[in-house]
C-alpha positions in Angstrom: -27.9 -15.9 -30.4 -29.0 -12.4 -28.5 -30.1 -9.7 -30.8 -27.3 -7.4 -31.5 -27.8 -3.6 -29.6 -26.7 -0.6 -32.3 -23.5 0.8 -30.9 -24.6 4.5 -31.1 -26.0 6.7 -28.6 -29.8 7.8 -28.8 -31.6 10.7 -27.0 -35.3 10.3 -27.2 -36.2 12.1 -23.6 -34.9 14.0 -21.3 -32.2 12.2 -18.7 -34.2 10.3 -16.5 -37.0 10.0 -18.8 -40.6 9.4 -17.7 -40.5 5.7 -17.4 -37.1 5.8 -15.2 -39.1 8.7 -12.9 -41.6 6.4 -12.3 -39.7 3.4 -11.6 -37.7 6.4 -9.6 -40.7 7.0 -7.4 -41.3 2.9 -6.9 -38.1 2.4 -5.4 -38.5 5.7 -3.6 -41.7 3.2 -2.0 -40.1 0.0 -1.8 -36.0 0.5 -1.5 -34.2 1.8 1.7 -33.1 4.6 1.3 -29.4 4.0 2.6 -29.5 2.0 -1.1 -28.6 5.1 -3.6 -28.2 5.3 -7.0 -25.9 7.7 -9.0 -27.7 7.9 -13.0 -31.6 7.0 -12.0 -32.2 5.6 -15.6 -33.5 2.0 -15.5 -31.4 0.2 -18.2 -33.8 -2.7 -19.6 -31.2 -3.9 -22.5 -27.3 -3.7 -22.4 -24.6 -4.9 -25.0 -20.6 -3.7 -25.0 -20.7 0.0 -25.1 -24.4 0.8 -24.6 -26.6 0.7 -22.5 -30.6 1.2 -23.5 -32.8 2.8 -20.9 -36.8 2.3 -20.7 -37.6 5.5 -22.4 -35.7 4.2 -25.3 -32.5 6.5 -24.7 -29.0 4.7 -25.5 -26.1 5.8 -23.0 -22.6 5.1 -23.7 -21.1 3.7 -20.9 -17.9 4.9 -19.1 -18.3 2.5 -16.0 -19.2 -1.2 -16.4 -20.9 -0.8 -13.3 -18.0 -0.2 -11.9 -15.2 -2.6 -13.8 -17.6 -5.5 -13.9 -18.9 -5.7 -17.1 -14.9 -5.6 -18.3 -15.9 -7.8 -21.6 -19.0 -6.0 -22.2 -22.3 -6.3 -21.7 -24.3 -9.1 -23.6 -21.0 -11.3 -24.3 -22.7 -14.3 -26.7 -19.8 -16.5 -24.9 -21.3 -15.4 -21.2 -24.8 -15.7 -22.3 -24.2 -19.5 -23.7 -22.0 -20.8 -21.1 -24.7 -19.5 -18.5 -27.5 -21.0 -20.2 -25.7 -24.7 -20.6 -25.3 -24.2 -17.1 -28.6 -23.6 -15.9 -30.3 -26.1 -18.0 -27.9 -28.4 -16.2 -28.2 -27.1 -12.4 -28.2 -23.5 -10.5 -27.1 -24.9 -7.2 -25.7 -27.8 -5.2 -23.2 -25.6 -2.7 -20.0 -27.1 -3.8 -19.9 -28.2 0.2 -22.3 -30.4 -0.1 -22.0 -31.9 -3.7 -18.7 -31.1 -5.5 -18.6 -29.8 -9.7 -16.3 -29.3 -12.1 -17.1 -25.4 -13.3 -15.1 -24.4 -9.4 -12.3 -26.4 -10.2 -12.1 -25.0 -13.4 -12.2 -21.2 -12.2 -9.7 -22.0 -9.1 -7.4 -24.0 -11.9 -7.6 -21.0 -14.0 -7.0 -18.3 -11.1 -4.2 -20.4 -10.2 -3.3 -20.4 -13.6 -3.4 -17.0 -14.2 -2.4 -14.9 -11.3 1.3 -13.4 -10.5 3.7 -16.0 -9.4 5.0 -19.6 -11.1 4.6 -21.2 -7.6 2.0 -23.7 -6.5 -1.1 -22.1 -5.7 -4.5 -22.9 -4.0 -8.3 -20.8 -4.9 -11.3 -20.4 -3.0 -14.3 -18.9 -4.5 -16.5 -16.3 -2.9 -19.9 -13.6 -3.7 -18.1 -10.6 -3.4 -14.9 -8.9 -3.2 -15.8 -7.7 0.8 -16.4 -11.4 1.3 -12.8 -12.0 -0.6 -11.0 -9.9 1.3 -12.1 -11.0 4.6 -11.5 -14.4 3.8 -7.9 -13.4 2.6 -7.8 -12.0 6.3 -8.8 -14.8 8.0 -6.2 -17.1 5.9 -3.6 -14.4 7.3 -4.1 -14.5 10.5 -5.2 -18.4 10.8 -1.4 -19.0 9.2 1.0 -16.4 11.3 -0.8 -16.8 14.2 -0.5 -13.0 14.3 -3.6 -10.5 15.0 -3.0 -7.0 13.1 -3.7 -6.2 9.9 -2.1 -2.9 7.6 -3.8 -1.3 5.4 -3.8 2.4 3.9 -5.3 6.1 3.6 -7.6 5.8 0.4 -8.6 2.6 0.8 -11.4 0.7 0.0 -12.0 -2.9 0.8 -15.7 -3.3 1.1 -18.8 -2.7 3.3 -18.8 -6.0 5.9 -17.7 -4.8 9.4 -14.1 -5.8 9.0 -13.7 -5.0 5.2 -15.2 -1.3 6.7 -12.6 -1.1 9.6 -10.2 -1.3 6.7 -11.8 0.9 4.3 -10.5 4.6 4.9 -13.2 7.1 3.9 -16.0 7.2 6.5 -18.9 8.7 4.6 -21.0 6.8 3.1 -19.3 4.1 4.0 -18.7 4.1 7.7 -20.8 6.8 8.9 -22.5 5.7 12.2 -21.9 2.1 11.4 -19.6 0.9 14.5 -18.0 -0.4 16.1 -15.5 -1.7 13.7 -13.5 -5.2 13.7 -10.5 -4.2 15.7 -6.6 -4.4 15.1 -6.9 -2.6 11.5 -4.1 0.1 11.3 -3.4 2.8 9.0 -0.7 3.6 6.7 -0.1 6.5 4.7 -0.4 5.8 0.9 2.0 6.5 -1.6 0.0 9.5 -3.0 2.3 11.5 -5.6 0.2 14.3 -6.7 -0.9 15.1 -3.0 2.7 14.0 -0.9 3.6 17.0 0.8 7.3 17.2 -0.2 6.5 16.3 -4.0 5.9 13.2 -5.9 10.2 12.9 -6.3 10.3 12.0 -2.3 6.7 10.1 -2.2 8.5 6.4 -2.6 10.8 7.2 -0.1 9.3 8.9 2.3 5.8 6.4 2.1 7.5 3.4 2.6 9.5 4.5 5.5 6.4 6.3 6.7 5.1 2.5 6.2 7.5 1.1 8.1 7.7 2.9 11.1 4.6 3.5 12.0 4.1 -0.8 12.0 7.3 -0.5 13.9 6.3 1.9 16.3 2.2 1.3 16.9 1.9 -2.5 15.8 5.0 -4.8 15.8 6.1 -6.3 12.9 5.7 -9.2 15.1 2.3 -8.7 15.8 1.5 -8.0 11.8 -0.3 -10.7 10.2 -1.0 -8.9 7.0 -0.6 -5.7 4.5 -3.4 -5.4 2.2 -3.1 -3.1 -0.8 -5.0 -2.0 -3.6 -2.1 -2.3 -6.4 -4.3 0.9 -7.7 -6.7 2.6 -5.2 -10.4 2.4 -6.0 -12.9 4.3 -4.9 -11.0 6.0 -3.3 -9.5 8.0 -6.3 -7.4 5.6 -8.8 -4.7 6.7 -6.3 -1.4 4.7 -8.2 2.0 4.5 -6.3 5.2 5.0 -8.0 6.6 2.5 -9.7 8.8 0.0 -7.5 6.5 1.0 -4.1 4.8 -2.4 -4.0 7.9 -4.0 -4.9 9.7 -1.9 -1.6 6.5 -3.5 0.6 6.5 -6.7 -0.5 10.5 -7.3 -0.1 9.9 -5.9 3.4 7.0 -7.9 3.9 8.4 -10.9 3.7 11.6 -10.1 5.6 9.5 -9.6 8.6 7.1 -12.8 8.2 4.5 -10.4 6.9 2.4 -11.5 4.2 1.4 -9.4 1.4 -2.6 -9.3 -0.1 -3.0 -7.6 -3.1 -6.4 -6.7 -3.2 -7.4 -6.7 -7.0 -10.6 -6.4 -6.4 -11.1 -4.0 -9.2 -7.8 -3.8 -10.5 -7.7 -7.5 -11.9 -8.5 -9.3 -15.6 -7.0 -7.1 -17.6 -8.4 -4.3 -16.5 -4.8 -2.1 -16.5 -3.3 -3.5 -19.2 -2.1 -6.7 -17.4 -3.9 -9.9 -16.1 -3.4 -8.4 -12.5 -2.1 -5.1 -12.1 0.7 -6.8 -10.0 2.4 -7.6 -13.1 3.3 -4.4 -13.6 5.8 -4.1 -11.0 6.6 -8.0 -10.8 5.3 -8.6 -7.7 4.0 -11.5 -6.3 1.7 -11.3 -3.6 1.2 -14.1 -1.2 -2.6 -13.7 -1.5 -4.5 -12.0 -4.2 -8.3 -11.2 -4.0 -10.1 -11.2 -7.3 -14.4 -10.3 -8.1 -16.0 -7.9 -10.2 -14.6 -8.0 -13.7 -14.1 -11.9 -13.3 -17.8 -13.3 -14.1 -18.9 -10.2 -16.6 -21.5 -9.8 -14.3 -22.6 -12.3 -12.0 -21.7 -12.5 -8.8 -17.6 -14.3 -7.9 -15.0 -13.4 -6.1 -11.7 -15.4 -5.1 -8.6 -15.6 -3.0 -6.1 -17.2 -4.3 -2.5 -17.8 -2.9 0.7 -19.6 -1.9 -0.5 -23.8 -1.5 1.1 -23.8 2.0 -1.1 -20.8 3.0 -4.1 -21.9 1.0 -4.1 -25.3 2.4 -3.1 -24.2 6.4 -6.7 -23.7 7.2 -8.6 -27.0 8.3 -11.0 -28.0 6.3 -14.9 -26.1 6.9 -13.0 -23.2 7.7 -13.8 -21.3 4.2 -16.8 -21.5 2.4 -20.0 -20.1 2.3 -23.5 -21.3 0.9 -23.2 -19.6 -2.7 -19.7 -19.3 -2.7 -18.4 -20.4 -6.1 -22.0 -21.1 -7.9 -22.1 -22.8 -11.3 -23.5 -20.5 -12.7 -21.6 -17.7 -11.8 -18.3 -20.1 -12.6 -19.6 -21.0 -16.1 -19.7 -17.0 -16.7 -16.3 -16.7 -15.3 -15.0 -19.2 -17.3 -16.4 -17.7 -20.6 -15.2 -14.6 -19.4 -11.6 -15.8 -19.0 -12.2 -17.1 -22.6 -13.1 -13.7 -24.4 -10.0 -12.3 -22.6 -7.5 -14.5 -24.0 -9.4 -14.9 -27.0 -10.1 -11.3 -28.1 -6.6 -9.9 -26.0 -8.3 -7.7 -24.3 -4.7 -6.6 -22.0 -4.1 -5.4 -25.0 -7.3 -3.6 -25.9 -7.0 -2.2 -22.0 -3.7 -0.1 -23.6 -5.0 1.0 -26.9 -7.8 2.5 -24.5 -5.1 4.1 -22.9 -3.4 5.4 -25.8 -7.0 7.2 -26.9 -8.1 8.7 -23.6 -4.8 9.8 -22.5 -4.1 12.7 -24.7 -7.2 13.9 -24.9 -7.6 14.2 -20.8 -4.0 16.3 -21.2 -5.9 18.3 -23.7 -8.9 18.7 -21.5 -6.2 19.7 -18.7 -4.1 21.9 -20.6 -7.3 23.9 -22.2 -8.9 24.4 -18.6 -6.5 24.1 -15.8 -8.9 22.3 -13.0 -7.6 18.8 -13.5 -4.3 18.6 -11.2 -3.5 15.1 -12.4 -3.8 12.2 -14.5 -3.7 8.9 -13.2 -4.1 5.5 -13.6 -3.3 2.6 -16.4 -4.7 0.4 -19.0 -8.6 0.9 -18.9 -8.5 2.2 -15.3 -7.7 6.1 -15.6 -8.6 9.2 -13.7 -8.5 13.2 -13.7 -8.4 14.8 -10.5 -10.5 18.3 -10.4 -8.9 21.2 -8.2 -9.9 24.9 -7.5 -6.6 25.8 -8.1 -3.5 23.8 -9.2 -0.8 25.5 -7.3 -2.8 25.0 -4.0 -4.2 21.6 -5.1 -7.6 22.7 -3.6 -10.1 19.6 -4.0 -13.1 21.2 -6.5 -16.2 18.4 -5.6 -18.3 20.7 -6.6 -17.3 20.9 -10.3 -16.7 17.4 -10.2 -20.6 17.1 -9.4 -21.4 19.9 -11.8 -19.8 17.8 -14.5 -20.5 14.7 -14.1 -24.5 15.5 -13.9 -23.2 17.4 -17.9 -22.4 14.2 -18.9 -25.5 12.0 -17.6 -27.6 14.5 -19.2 -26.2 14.4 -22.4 -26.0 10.8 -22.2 -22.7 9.4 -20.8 -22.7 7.3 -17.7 -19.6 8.5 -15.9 -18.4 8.0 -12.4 -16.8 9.8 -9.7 -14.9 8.7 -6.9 -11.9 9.8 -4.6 -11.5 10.7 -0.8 -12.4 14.5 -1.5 -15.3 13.5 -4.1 -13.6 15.3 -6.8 -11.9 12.2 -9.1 -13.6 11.2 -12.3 -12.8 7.8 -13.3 -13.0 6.1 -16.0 -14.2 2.3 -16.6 -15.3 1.8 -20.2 -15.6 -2.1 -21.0 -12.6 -3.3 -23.3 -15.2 -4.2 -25.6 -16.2 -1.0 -26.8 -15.4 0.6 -29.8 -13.0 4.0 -30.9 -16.5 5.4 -32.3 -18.1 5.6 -29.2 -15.0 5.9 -27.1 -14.4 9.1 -29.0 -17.7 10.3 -29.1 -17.9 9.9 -24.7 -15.0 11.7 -24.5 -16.4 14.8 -26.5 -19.3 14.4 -24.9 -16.7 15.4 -21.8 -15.2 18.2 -23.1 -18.6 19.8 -23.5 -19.9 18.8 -20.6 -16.6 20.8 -18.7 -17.2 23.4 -21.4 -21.2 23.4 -19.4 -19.7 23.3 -15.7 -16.8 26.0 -16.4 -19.7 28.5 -18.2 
């Protein structure tokens, strides 16, 4: 059994302290630079909502490093299945020597994502990695070349999954040339559409529609990939019934549709797969992050027929779908059905909602509120009539918040979206106490 963590923040320095500046100054020495970090505090302890730095300061955490720790940091069920597993065996490479722990993950994916229809998995390291495999499935099966993806995006950092991804710095800057036949959609943006958020279905989908018409061929399309809810770049969320529109068009034209739920998925939103909000049921869906609490999985998993086109060698990889990594997603899996976690995802909801409206209607920077379940945003503007992006306030407070002791994130094309990842494991104390710990810290900013 680990030893429990108290669930209550703790200043004892400064934020970094002097043991995180000098482990600051050794990676400085000994780690690229192109490798950044956004809080330099070097965690040595973690559990649910805390995390416990080297100078003995306790931060409450708003990010799960990024929607992977989803059931929290220092899960008993994660820690036991991992250590069964590595007192049995770290490594064969299923390729080589089959074992039941990948079965088990692709039985549950199969199990578990959209859809009622026969499905096949096939485990991964990372969501890039996903979601160019998901490609390669696409084209391998339509015999079709071009692939549709959308402003806002994010898809990863391998030279395809960049090609896709929309915002160029940091994550494309002076890094091609890129995979070609990647086009560009615009995204179903309702705060930002230029004729209001009424006409942004409408007017996307057919913006959608004839640009693949017009630039691509829907002939030539092998592939639309979407985030159901945009990452990184800004919790971007469609109007309800957009993914439906794409996937019902999709699949008139032979086009099939990948959901990537890269950070979306395992009850993250509220849902196993945010998907299931709108009942749609993508062809392929790529999964990672919150699925192994941790260690490193990702998955695409589909239609059988699609799944089971490609000859055999043609997916894998060397660490794809380690033990290891599977017994962790399996306990994972576990503590979300056990402990309903979709559920927990809303309650989260239902607390940081109101008071982000209050935080809007006291200060009038945030231009919208976004986002379901455990995955929510605030967008900061100069002005709200103009929309103006404000990144520099979103800077201003999120470095109010790390120095008070709240690990917070910020993301979105313009760099001025605050999101908000807590793990569905923590608790209203310290959920509560973050999110005062925000309203002073945009109380410090607007001074």
């Amino acid at each position: 059994m680990s030893e429990p963590l108290e669930q209550r923040r703790i200043l004892a320095t400064a934020i970094p302290g002097p043991r995180s500046q000098e482990l600051a100054a050794r990676k400085t020495a000994a780690v690229s630079a192109g490798v950044g970090t956004g809080l330099p505090v070097y965690v040595e302890r973690a559990r649910d909502g805390i995390l416990r730095d080297v100078d003995g300061n306790q931060l409450i955490d708003f990010g799960a490093g990024i929607a992977v720790t989803t059931v929290g940091n220092g899960n008993q069920r994660i820690i036991d299945a991992v250590t069964r597993q590595i007192q049995d065996f770290t490594h064969t490479c299923f390729m080589v020597t089959p074992y039941e722990e990948y079965v088990a993950v692709a039985e549950k994916l199969n199990e578990l994502t959209p859809g009622d229809h026969e499905k096949r998995s096939a485990l991964f390291n990372s969501g890039a990695e996903a979601v160019e495999n998901a490609v390669k499935i696409a084209r391998h099966v339509t015999g079709r070349e071009a692939i549709v993806a959308f402003e806002h995006g994010y898809h990863g950092r391998t030279n395809l999954t960049m090609a896709m991804t929309a915002k160029s710095m940091p994550y494309k800057h002076r890094f091609g040339p890129f995979a070609g036949e990647v086009y560009r959609a615009p995204m179903a943006y309702p705060y930002r559409w230029a004729t209001g958020a009424e006409h942004c279905l409408e007017e996307a989908f057919e913006a959608l529609t004839t640009m693949v018409h017009t630039q691509v061929g829907e002939e030539n399309t092998a592939a639309v990939v979407i985030e159901p809810i945009q990452g990184e770049g800004g919790f971007v969320t469609p109007p309800d019934g957009y993914l439906a529109r794409v996937a019902d068009w999709c699949r008139e034209h032979g086009i099939l549709f990948i959901a990537d739920e890269v950070q979306t998925g395992f009850a993250r939103t509220g849902d196993w797969f945010a998907c299931d909000h709108d009942g749609v049921v993508p062809d392929l869906i790529t999964t990672a992050k919150g699925i192994a609490g941790g260690m490193p999985l990702a998955g695409v998993t589909g239609r059988a027929d699609l799944m089971d086109a490609v000859h055999s060698g043609g997916l894998g990889g060397t660490y794809g779908g380690n033990p290891v990594a599977c017994a962790a997603a399996l306990a994972s899996i576990e503590t979300m059905e056990r402990d309903d976690l979709r559920t927990r995802a809303k309650a989260i909801e239902g607390v940081v909602v109101p008071r982000l409206q209050a935080l809007a209607d006291r200060h009038g920077v945030i231009g919208d509120i976004r986002g379901r379940g455990a995955m929510l945003a605030i967008e900061l503007v100069s002005d709200l009539k103009h929309k103006t992006p404000n990144p520099a306030l979103t800077a201003a407070v999120n470095n109010a918040c790390h120095a008070e002791g709240l690990v917070t994130l910020t993301c979105g094309t313009f760099g001025n979206v605050f999101r908000f990842l807590p793990p569905l494991t923590i608790g209203d104390a310290l959920l509560t106490e973050g999110l005062d710990i925000l309203d002073g810290a945009f109380a410090t900013a607007l001074a």
